[in-house]
BALOBA-1460 file (C-alpha; in Angstrom, 3 decimals):
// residues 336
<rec num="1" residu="x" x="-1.907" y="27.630" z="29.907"/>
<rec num="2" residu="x" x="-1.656" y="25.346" z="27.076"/>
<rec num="3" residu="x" x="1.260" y="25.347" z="24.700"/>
<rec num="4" residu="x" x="0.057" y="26.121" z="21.403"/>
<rec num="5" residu="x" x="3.611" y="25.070" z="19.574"/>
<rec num="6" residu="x" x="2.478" y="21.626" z="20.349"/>
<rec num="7" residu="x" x="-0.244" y="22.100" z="18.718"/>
<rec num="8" residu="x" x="-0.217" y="20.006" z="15.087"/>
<rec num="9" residu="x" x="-0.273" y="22.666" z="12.047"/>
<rec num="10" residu="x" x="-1.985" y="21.966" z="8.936"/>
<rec num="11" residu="x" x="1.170" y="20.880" z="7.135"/>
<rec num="12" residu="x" x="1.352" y="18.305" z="10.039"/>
<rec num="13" residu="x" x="-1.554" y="16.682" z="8.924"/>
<rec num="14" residu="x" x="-0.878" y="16.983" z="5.035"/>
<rec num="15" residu="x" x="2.187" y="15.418" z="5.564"/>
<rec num="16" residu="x" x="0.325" y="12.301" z="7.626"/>
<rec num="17" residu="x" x="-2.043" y="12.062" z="4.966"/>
<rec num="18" residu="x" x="0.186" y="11.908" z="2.554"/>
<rec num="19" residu="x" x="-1.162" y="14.810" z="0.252"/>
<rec num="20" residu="x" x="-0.194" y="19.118" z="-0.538"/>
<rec num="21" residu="x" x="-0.970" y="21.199" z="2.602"/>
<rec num="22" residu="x" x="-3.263" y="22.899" z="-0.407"/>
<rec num="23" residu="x" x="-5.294" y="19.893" z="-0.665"/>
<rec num="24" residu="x" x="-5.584" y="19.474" z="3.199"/>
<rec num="25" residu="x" x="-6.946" y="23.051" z="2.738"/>
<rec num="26" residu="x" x="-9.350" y="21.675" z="0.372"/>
<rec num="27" residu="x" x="-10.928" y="19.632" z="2.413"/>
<rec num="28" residu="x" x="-11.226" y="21.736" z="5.645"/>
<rec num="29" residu="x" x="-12.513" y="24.685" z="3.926"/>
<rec num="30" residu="x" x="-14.542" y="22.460" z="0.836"/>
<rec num="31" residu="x" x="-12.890" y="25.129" z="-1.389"/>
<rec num="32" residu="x" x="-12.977" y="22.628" z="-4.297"/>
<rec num="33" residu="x" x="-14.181" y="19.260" z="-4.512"/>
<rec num="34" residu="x" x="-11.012" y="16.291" z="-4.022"/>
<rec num="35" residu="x" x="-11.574" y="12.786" z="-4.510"/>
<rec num="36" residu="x" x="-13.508" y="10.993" z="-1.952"/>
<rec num="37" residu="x" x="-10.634" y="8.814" z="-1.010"/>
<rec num="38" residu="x" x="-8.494" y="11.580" z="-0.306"/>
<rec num="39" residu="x" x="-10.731" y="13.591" z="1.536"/>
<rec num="40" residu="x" x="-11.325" y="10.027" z="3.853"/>
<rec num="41" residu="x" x="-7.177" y="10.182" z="3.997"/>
<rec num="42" residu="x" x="-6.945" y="13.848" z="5.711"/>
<rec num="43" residu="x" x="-10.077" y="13.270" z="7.634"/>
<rec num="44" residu="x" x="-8.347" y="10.116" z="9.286"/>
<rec num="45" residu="x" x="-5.325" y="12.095" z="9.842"/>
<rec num="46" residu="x" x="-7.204" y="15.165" z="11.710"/>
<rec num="47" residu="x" x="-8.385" y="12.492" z="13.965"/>
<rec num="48" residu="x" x="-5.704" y="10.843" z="14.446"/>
<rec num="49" residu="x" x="-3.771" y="14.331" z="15.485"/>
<rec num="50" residu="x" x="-5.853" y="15.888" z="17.104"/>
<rec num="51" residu="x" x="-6.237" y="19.019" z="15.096"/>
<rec num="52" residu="x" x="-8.473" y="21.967" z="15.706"/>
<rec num="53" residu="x" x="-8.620" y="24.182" z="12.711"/>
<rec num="54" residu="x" x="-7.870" y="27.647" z="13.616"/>
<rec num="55" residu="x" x="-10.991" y="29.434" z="12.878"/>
<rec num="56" residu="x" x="-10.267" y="33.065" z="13.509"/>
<rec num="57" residu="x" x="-9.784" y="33.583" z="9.727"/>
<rec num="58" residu="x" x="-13.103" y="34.134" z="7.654"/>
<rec num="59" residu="x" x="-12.761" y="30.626" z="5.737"/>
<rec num="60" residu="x" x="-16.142" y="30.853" z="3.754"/>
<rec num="61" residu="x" x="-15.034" y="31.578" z="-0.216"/>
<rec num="62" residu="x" x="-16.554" y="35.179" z="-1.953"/>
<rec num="63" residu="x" x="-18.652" y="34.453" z="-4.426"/>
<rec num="64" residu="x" x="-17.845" y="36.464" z="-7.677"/>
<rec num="65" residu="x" x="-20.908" y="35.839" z="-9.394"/>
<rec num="66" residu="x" x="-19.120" y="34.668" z="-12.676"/>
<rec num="67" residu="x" x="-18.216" y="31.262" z="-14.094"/>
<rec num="68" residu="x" x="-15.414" y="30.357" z="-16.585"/>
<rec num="69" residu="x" x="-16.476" y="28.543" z="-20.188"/>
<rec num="70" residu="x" x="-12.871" y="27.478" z="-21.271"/>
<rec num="71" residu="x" x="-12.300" y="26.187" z="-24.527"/>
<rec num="72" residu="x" x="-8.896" y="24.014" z="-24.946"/>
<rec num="73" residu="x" x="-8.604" y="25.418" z="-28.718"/>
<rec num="74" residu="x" x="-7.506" y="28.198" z="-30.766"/>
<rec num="75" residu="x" x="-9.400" y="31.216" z="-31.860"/>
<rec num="76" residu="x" x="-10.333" y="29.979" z="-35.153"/>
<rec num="77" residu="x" x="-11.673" y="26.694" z="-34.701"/>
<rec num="78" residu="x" x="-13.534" y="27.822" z="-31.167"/>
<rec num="79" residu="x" x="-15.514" y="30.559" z="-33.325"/>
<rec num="80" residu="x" x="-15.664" y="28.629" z="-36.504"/>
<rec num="81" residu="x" x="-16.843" y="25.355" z="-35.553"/>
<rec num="82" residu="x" x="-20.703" y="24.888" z="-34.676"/>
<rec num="83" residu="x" x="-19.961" y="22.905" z="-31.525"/>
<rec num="84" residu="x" x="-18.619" y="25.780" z="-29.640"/>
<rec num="85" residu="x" x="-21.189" y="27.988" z="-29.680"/>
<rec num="86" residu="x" x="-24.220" y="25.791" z="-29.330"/>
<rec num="87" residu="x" x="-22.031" y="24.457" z="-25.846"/>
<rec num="88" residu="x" x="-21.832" y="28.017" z="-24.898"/>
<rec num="89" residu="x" x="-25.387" y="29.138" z="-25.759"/>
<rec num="90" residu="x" x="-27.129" y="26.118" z="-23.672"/>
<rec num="91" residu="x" x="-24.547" y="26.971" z="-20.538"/>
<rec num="92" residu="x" x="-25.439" y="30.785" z="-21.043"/>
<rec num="93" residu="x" x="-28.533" y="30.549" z="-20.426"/>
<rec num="94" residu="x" x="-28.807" y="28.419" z="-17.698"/>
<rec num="95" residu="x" x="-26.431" y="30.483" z="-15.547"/>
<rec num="96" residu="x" x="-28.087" y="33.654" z="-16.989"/>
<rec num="97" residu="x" x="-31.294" y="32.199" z="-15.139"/>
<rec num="98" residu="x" x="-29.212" y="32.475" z="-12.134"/>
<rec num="99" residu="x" x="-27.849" y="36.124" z="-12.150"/>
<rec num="100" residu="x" x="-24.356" y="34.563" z="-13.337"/>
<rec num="101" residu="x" x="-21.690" y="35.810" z="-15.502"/>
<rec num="102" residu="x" x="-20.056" y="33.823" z="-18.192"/>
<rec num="103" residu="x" x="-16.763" y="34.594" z="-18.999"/>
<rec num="104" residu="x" x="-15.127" y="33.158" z="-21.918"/>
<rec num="105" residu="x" x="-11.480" y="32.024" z="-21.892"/>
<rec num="106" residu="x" x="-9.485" y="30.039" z="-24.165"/>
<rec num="107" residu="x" x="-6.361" y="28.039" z="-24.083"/>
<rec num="108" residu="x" x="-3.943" y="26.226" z="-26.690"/>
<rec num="109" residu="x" x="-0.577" y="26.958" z="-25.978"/>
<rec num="110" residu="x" x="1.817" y="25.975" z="-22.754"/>
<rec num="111" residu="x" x="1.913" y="29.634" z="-21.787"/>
<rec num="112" residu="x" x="-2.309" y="29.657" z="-22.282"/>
<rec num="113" residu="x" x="-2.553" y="27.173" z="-19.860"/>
<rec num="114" residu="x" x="-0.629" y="28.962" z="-17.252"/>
<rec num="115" residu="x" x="-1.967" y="32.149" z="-17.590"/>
<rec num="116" residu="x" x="-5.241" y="30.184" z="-17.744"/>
<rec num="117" residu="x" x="-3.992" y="28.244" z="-14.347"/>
<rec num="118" residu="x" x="-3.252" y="31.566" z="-12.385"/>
<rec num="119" residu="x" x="-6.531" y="33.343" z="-13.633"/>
<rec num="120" residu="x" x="-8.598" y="30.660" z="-12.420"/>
<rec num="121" residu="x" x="-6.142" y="30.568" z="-8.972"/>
<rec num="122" residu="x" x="-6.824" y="34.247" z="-8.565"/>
<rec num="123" residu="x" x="-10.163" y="33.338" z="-7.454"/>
<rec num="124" residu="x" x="-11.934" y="35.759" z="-10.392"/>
<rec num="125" residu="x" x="-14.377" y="32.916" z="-11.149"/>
<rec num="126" residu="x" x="-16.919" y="30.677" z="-8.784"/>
<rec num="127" residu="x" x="-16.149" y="27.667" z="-10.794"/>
<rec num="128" residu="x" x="-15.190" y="26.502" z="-14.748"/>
<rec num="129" residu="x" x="-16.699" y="24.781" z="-17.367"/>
<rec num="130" residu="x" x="-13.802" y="22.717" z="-19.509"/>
<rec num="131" residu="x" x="-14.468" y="21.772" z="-23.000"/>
<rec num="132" residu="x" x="-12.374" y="20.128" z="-26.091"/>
<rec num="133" residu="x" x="-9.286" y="19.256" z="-23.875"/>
<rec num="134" residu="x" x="-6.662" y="16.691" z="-25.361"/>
<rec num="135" residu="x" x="-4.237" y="14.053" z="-24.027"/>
<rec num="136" residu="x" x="-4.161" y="14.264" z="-20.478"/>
<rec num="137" residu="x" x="-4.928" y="17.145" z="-18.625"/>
<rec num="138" residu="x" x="-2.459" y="19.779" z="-19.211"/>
<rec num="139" residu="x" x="-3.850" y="21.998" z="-16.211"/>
<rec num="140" residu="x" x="-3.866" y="20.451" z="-12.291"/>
<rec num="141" residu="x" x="-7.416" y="20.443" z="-11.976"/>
<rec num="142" residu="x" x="-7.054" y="19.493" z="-8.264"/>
<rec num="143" residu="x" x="-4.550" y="22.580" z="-7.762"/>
<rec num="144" residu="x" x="-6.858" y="25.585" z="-9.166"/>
<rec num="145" residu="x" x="-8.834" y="25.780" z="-5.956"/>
<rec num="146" residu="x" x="-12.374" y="25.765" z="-7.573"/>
<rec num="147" residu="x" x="-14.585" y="23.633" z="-8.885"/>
<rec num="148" residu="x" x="-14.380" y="22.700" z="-12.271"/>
<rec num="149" residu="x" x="-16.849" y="20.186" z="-14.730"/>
<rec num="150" residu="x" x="-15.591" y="18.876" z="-18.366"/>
<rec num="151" residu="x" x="-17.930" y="18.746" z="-21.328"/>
<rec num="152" residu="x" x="-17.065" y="15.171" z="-22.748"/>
<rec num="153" residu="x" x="-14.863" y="12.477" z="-20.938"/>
<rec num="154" residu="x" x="-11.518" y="13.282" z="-20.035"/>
<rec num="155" residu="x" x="-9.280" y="11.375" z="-21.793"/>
<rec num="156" residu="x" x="-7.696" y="9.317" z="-18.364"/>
<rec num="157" residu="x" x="-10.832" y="9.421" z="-16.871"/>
<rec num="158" residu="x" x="-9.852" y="7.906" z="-13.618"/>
<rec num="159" residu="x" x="-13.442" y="9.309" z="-11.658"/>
<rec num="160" residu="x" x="-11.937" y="11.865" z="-9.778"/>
<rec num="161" residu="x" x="-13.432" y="14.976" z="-12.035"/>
<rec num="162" residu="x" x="-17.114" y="15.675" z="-12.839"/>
<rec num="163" residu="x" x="-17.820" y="15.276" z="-16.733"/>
<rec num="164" residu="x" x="-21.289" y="15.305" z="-18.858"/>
<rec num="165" residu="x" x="-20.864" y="13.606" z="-22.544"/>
<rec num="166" residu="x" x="-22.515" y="11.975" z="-25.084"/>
<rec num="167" residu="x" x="-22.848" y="8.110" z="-25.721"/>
<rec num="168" residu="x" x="-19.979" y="8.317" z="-28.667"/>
<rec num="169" residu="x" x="-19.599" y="4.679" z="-28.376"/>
<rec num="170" residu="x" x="-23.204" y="3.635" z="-29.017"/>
<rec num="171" residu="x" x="-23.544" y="6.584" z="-31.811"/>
<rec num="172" residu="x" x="-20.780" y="5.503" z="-33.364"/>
<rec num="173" residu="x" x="-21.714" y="2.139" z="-33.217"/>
<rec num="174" residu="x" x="-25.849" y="2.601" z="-34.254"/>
<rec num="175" residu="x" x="-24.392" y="4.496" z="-37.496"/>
<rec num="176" residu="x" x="-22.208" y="2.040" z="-38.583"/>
<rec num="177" residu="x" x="-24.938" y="-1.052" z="-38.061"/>
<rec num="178" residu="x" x="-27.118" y="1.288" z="-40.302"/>
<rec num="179" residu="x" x="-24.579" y="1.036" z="-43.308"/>
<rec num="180" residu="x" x="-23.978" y="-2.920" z="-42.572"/>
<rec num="181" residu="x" x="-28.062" y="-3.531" z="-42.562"/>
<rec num="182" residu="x" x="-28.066" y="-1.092" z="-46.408"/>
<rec num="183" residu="x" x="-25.663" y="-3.979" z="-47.313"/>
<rec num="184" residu="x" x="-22.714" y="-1.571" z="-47.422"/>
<rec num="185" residu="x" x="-19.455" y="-4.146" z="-46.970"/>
<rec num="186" residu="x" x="-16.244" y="-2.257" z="-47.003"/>
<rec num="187" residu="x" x="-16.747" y="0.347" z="-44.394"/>
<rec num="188" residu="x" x="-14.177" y="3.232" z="-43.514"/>
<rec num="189" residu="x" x="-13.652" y="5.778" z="-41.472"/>
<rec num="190" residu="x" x="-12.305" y="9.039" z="-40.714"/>
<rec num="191" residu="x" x="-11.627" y="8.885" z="-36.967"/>
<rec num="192" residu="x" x="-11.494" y="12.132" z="-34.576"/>
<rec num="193" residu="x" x="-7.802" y="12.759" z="-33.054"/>
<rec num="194" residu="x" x="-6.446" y="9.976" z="-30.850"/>
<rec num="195" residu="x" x="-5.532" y="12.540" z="-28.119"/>
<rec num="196" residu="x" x="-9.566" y="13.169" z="-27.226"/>
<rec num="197" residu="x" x="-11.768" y="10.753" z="-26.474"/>
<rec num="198" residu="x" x="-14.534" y="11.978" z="-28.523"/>
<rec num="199" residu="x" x="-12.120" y="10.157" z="-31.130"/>
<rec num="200" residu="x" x="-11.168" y="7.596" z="-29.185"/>
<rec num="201" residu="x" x="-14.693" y="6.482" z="-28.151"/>
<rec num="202" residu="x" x="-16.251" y="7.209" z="-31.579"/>
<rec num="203" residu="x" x="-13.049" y="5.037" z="-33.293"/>
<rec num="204" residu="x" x="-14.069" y="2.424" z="-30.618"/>
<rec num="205" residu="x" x="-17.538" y="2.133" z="-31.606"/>
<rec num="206" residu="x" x="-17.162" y="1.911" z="-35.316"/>
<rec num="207" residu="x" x="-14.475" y="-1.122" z="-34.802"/>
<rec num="208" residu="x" x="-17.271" y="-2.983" z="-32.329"/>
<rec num="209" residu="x" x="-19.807" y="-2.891" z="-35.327"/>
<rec num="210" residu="x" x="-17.622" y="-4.404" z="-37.662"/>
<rec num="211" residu="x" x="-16.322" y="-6.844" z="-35.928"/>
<rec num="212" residu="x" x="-20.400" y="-7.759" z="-34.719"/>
<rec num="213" residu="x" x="-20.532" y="-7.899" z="-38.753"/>
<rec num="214" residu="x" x="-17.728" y="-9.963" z="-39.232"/>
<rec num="215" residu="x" x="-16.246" y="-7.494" z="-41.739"/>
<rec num="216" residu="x" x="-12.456" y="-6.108" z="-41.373"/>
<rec num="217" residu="x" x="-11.543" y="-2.830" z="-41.290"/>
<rec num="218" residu="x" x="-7.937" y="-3.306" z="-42.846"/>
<rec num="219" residu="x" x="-6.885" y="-0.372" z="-44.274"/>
<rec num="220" residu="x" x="-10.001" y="1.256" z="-43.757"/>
<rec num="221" residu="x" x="-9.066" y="3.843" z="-40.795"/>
<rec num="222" residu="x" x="-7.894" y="7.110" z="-41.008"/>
<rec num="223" residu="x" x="-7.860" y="10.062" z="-39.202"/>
<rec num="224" residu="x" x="-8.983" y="13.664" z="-39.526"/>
<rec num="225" residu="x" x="-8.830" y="16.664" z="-36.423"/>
<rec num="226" residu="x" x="-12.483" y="16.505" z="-36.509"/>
<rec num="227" residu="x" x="-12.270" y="19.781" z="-39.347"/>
<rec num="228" residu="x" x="-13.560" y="19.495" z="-43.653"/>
<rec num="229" residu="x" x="-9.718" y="19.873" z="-44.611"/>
<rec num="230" residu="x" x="-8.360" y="16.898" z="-43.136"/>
<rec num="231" residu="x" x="-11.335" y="14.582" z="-43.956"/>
<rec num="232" residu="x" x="-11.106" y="15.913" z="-47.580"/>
<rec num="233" residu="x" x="-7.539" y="13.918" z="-47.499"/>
<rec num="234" residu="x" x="-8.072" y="11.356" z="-45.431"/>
<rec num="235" residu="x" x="-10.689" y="10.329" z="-48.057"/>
<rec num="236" residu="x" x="-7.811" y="10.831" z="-51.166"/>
<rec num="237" residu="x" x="-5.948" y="8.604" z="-48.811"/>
<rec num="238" residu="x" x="-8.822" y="5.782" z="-48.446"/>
<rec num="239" residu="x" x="-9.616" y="6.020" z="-52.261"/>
<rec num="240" residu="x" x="-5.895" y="4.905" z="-53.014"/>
<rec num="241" residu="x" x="-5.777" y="1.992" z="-50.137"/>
<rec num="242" residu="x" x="-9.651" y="1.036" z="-51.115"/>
<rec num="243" residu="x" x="-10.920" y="2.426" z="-54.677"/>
<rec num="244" residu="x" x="-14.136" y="-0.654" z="-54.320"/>
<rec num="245" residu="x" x="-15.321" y="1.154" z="-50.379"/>
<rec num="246" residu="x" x="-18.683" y="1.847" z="-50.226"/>
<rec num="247" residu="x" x="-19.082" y="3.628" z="-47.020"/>
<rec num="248" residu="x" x="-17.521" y="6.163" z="-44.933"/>
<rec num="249" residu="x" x="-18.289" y="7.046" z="-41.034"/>
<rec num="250" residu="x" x="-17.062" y="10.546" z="-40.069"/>
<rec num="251" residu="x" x="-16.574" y="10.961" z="-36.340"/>
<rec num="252" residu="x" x="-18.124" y="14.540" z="-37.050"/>
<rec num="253" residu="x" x="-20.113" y="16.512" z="-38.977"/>
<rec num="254" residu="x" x="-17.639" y="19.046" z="-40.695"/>
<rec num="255" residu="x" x="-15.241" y="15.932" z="-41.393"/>
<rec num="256" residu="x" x="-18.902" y="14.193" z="-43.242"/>
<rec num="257" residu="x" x="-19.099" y="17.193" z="-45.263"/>
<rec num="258" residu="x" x="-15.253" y="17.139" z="-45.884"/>
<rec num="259" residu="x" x="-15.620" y="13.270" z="-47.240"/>
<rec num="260" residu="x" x="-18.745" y="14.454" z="-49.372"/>
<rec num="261" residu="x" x="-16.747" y="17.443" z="-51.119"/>
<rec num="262" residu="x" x="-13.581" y="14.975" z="-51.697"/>
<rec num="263" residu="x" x="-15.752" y="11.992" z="-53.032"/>
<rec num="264" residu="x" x="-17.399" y="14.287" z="-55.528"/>
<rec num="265" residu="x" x="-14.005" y="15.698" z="-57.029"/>
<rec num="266" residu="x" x="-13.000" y="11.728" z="-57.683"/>
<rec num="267" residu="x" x="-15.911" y="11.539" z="-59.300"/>
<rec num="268" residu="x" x="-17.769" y="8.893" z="-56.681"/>
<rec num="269" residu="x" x="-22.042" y="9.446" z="-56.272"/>
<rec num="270" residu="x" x="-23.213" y="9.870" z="-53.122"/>
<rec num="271" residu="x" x="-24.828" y="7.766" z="-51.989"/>
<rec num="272" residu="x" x="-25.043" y="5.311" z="-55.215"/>
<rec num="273" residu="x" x="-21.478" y="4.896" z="-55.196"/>
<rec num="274" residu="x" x="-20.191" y="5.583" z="-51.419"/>
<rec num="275" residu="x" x="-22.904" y="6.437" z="-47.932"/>
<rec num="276" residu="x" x="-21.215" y="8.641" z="-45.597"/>
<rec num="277" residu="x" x="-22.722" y="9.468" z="-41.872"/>
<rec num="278" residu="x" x="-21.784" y="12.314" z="-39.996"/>
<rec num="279" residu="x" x="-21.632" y="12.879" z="-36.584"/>
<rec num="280" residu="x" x="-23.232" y="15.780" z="-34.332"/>
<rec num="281" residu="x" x="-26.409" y="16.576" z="-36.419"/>
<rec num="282" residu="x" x="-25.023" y="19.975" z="-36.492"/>
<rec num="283" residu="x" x="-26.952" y="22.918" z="-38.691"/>
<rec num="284" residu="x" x="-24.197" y="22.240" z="-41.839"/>
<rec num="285" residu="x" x="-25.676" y="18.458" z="-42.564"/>
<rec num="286" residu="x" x="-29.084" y="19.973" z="-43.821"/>
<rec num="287" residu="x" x="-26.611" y="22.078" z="-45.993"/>
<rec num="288" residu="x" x="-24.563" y="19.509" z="-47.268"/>
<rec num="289" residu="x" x="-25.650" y="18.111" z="-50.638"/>
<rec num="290" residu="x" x="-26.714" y="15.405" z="-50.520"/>
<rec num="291" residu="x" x="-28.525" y="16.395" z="-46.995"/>
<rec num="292" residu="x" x="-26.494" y="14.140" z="-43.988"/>
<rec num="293" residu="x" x="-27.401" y="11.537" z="-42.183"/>
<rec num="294" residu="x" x="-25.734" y="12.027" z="-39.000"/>
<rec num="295" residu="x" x="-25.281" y="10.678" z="-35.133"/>
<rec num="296" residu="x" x="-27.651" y="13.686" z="-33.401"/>
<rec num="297" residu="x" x="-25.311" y="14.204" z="-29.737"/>
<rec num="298" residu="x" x="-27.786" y="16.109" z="-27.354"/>
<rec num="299" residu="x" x="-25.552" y="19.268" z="-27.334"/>
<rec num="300" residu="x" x="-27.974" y="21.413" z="-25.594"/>
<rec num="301" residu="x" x="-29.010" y="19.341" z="-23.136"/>
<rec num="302" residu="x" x="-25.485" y="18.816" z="-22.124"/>
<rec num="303" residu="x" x="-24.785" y="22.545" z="-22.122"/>
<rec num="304" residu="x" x="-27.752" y="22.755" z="-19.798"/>
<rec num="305" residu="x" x="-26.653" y="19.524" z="-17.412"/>
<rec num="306" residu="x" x="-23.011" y="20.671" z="-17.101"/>
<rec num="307" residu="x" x="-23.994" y="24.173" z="-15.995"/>
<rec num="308" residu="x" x="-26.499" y="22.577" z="-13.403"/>
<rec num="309" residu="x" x="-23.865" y="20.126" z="-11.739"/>
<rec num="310" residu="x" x="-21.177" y="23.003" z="-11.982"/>
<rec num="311" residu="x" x="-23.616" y="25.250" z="-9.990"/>
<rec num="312" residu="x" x="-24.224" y="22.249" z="-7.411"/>
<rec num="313" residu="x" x="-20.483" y="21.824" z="-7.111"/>
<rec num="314" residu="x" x="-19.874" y="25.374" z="-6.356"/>
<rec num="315" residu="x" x="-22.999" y="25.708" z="-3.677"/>
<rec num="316" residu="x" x="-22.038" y="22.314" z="-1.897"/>
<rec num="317" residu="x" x="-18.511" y="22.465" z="-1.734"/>
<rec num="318" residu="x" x="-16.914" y="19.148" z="-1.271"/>
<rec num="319" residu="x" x="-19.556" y="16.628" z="-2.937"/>
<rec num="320" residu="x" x="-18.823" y="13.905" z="-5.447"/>
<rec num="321" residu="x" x="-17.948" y="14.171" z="-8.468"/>
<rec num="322" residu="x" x="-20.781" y="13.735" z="-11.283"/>
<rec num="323" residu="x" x="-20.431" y="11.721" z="-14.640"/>
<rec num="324" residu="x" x="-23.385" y="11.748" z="-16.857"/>
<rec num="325" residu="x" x="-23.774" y="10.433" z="-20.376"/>
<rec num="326" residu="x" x="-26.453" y="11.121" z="-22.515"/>
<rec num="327" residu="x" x="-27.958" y="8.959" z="-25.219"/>
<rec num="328" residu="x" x="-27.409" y="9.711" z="-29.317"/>
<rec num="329" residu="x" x="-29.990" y="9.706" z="-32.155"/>
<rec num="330" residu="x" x="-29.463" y="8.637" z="-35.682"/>
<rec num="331" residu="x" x="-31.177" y="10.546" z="-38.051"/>
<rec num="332" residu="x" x="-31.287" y="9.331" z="-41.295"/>
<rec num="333" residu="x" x="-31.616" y="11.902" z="-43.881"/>
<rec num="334" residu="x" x="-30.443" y="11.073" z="-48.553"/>
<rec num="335" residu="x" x="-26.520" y="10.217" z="-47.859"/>
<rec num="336" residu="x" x="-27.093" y="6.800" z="-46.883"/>
């Protein structure tokens, strides 16, 4: 007979990889996707070993039928802000199509995030949908055990998670070559937080166009947490640095409309005296008076391309991650 303690265990070949014994699990059972150079690692080790998985355990995952849309915000600005609920309609419906559940969570706090962490463990979802997270990821994606896709870049995007987003760079940059090309010369803006990358990218964009313009943007940056409140001070702020600016770039929509309630209070026309450009082309900048012009991100679509690639992940177990970016629109409407 053979001697099955000689036999090497799983955590025999974790350990010769290198990696958890959880992530060896990943990759014999394809449980969750791990990065491809990982998954080479504990393949090389198996072979190396000699181990034979022990198949008298039913491996194959249950499918619940439901999918997680987690927002990494609180309650109020998840159901206040437009670009919550036109993510969530455009994922809806595509899993919908699919006999597929959608279940909302949401997560701020340390203690959200691991009470978010051991729900998703728990295997009470097929996969998750991740959307508005800041800094770097405050959840071990590679530790929940099912497979997970982020609306917008991560922040440390290192291409080992699956992402869809919008060109922010090139918006960014398209609106502010707009106000250069009106003749508009001392250019701010009221950047998104530096903890996100919509805000980081955005912010990155606007600097590329003036420099390509050989302007300077000394004094001209501020930032806002992408809400009307902030922007409305941000622009008190830029007034006092810069009374003579002519033109303001909002990394989004409700900060636009925050910059045109704030310039009208000091007394500043719009856009006679100062442009302003939004950024989202959500429902509020045909509100706003004057009407927006704004940097149009293709929000359904990339509702409807995450939920796609997330159902991919979860039927092929083990695949590469995806990154997709989708092109931005300028529409022009009377600010500018």
């Amino acid at each position: 007979m053979t001697d099955t303690t000689l036999r090497p265990k799983l955590a025999d070949v974790a350990l010769a990889a290198g990696v958890s014994p959880a992530t060896a699990s990943r990759v014999l059972t394809g449980s969750a996707p791990v990065r491809p150079q990982t998954r080479r690692e504990v393949e090389a080790a198996i072979a190396r070993l000699g181990y034979v998985r022990n198949r008298t355990r039913r491996t194959m995952p249950r499918r619940t039928g439901s999918v997680a849309f987690v927002a990494c915000e609180d309650n109020a600005r998840v159901f206040s802000e437009p670009f919550f609920p036109s993510v969530l309609r455009s994922i809806s419906v595509v899993l919908a199509a699919r006999g597929i559940q959608l279940v909302l969570l949401m997560a701020h706090s340390p203690r959200d995030y691991q009470m978010l962490a051991r729900y998703l463990r728990s295997g009470h979802v097929d996969g998750a949908a991740l959307v508005s997270m800041h800094g770097k990821r405050p959840l071990d994606l590679e530790s929940l055990g099912t497979p997970v896709a982020m609306v917008g870049r991560p922040l440390d995007d290192d291409g080992e998670f699956s992402y869809v987003d919008a060109d922010n760079v090139g918006g960014a940059q398209e609106a502010v070559r707009h106000l250069v090309k009106q003749g508009r010369s001392m250019i701010a803006t009221i950047a998104g937080p530096p903890d996100m990358s919509p805000g980081v990218d955005r912010l990155q964009g606007y600097r590329a166009a003036i420099s390509e313009a050989g302007l300077s943007d000394r004094g001209l940056i501020v930032y806002g947490d992408f809400g009307m409140v902030s922007a409305e001070h941000a622009v008190y702020r830029l007034l006092d640095r810069r009374p003579t600016l002519d033109a303001i770039f909002a990394a989004s929509d409700l900060m636009g409309a925050g910059a045109l309630r704030a310039l009208r209070r000091a007394g500043r026309r719009v856009p006679d005296d100062v442009a302003v450009i939004g950024f989202d082309d959500s429902p509020l900048a045909l509100y706003t008076e004057p009407k927006m012009t704004t940097v149009r991100q293709p929000l359904k679509e990339m509702g409807e391309r995450v939920a796609s690639e997330l159902l991919g992940l979860i039927a092929r177990s083990g695949q590469d991650p995806f990154r997709v970016v989708l092109e931005t629109t300028l529409v022009i409407r009377q600010s500018t």
